[in-house]
C-alpha positions in Angstrom: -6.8 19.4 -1.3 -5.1 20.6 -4.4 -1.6 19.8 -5.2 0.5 22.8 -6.7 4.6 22.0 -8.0 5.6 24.2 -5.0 4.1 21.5 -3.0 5.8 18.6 -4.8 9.2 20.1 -4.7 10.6 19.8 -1.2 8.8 15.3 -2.0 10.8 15.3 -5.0 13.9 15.4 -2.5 12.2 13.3 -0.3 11.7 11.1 -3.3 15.4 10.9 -3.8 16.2 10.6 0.3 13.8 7.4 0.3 15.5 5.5 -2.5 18.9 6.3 -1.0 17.9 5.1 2.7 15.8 2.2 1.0 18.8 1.0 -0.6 20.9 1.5 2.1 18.9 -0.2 4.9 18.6 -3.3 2.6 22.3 -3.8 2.0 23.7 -2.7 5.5 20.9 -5.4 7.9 21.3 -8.3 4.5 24.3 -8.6 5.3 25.0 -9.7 2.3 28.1 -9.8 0.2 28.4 -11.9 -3.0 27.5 -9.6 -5.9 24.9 -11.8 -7.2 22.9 -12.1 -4.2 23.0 -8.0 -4.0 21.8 -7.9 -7.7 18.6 -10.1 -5.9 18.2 -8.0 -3.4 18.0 -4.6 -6.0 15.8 -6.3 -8.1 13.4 -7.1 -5.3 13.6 -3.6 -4.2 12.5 -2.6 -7.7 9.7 -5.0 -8.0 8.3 -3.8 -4.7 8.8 -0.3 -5.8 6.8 -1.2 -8.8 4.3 -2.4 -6.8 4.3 0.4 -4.4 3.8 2.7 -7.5 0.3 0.4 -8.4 -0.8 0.7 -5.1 -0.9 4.1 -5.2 -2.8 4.3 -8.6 -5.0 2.2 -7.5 -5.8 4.4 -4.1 -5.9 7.8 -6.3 -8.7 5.9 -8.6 -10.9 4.9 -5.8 -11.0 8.2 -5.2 -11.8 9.6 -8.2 -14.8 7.2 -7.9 -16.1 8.9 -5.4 -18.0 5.8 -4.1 -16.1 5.3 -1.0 -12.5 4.5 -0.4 -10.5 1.4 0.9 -10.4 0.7 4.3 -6.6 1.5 4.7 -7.0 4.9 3.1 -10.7 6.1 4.3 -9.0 7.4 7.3 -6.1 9.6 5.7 -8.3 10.7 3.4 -10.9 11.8 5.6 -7.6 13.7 7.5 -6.9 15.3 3.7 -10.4 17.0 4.0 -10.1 18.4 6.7 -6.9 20.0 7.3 -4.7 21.4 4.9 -2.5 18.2 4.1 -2.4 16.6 1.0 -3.8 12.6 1.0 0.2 11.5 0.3 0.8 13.3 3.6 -1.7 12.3 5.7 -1.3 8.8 4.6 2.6 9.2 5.8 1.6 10.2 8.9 -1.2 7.6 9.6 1.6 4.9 8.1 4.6 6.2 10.6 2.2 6.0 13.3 1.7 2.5 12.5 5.3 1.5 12.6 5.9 3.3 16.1 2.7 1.2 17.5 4.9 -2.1 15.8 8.0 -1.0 17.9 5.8 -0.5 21.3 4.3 -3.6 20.7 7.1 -6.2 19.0 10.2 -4.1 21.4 12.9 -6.2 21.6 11.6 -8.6 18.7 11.4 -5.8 16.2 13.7 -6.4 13.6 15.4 -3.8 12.7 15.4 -4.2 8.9 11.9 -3.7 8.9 13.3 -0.1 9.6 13.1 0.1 5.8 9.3 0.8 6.7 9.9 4.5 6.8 11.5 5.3 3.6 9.1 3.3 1.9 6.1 5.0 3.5 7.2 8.7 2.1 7.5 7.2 -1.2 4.1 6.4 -1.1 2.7 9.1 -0.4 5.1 10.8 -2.8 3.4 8.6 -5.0 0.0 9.3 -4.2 0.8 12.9 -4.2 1.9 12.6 -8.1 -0.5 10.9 -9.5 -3.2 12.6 -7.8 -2.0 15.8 -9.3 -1.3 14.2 -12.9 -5.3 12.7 -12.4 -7.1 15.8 -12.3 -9.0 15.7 -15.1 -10.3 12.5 -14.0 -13.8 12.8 -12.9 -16.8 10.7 -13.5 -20.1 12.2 -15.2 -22.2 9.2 -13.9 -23.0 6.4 -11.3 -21.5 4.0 -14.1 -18.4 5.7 -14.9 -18.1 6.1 -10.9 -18.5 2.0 -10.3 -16.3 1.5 -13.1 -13.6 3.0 -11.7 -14.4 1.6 -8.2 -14.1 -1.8 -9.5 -11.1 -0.9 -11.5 -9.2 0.4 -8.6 -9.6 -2.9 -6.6 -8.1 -4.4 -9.5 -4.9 -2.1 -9.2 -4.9 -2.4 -6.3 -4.8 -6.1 -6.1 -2.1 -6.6 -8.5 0.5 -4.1 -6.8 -0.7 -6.2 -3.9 0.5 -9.2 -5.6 3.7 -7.6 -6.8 4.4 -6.3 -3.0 4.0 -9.9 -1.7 5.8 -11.4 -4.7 9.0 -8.7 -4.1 9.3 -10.5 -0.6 11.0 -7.5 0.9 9.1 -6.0 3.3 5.3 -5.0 3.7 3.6 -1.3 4.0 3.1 -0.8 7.9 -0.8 -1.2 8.0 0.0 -5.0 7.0 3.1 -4.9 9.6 0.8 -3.8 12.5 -1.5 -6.8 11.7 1.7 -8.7 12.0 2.6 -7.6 15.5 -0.8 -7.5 16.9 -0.7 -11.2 15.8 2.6 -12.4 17.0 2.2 -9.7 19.9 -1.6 -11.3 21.1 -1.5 -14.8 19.4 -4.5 -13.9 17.2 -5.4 -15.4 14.1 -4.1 -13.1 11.0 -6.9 -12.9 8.8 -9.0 -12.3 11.8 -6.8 -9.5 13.1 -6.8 -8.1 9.7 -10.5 -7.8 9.6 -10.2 -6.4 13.3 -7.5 -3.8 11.9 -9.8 -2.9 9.1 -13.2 -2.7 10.5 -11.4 -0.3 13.2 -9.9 2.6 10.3 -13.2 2.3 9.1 -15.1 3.0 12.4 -12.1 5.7 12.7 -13.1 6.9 10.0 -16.8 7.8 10.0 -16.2 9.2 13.7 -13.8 11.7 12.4 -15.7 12.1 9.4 -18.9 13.3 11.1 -17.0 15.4 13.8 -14.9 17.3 11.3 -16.5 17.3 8.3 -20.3 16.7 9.7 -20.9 14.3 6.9 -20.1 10.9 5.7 -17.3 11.5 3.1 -14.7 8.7 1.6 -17.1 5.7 3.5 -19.8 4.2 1.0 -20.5 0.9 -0.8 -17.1 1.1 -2.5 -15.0 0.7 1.0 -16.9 -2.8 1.1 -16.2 -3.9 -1.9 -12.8 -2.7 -1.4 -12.3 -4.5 1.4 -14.2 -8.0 0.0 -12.9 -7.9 -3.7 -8.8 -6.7 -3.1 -8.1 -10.3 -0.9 -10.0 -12.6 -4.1 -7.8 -10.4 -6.6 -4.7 -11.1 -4.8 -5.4 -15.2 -4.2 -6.3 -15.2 -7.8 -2.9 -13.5 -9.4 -1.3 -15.9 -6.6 -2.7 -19.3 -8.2 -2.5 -18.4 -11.6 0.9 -17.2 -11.3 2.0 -21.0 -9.3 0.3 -22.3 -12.3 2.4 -20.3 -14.8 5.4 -21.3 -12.8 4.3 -25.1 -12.8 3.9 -25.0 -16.2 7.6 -23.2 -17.0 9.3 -25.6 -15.0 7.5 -29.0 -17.0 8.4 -27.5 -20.0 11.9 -26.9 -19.3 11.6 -30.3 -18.1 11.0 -31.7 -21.2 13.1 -29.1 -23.4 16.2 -30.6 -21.0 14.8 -34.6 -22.0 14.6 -33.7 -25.9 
């Protein structure tokens, strides 16, 4: 669906209602109240914020591929097709259904800082919304160009992944389902994870066929999507411990000197 200013208008107050409650959730359920400790806090909001922002880039390229979308997305983006809904909105809708199948299954147990969930789940679809308007002119002429940009997308992807995990704030609601289905069940998480995945995906071609009556968003690029983003992410993990290994040793000997 194509995305007019009109449409962004009433997000761009969203936008700006999102940050506000963001903020506000963090500092009211921290409980924190030393000044430096807050300056933490903000400065892990705006790393995960940051990584939000990749995240979404990287979901608006595997589009533009065209060779199949990530497991997470496949299924709001087969919604975007078809009904009038933009892919930003559908995914808010598929996300806030997420975190209302957290609170059914976690009940008592769910933390209620993790309510910081919903504001960060309209600013990513207000981020997918924007640069999915602003990407327009992207379009592939070939099978090349099209795996190109399928393998740069997981690469994005990956690192606003790692910059998510590194903020140590919170986690989009697809990975907080996995969470409570885990703690919920006792089930192994990267088992459940696969579980989660493999069932968007099956969600996904179902709808597919009986709305659209044709395989759209589901090809070879939602495998490798779904094989390649974990490697990326353990790789940016272990060479960043290294990087951080080899700070601290030189400090080290920068202090001995």
């Amino acid at each position: 669906m194509q995305i007019s200013d009109e449409m962004l208008l009433p997000e761009f107050f969203a936008l700006r209602l999102s940050l506000s409650f963001l903020i506000c959730i963090i500092y009211t359920f921290s409980g924190i109240r030393h000044w430096n400790m807050k300056q933490n806090i903000l400065n892990q909001s705006l790393v995960f914020i940051f990584g939000l922002f990749i995240i979404a880039v990287g979901v608006v390229l595997s589009v533009k591929a065209d060779l199949g979308v990530s497991p997470i997305s496949c299924t709001p983006y087969i919604y975007s097709l078809a009904f009038p809904l933009t892919l930003g909105q559908t995914t808010i809708i598929l996300n806030v259904l997420f975190i209302c199948i957290q609170m059914l299954l976690l009940r008592k147990k769910y933390r209620m800082f993790q309510l910081v969930q919903f504001p960060v789940v309209f600013l990513f679809g207000f981020f997918i919304d924007l640069i999915m308007k602003y990407s327009a002119w992207m379009t592939p002429n070939n099978y090349f160009e099209q795996a190109v940009l399928c393998l740069l997308s997981c690469v994005v992807i990956g690192i606003g992944v790692f910059f998510e995990v590194k903020a140590a704030l919170t986690y989009l609601p697809g990975e907080g389902l996995v969470m409570a289905l885990t703690q919920t069940f006792g089930m192994e998480f990267g088992k459940t994870k696969i579980g989660t995945d493999s069932s968007l995906v099956g969600i996904g071609i179902v709808s597919a066929l009986f709305f659209l009556g044709a395989l759209e968003g589901i090809r070879e690029g939602t495998v490798v999507a779904a094989v390649l983003i974990g490697y990326i992410v353990r790789f940016l993990h272990i060479r960043y411990f290294l990087f951080e290994q080899w700070l601290k040793n030189r400090k080290k000997k920068m202090t001995h000197q």
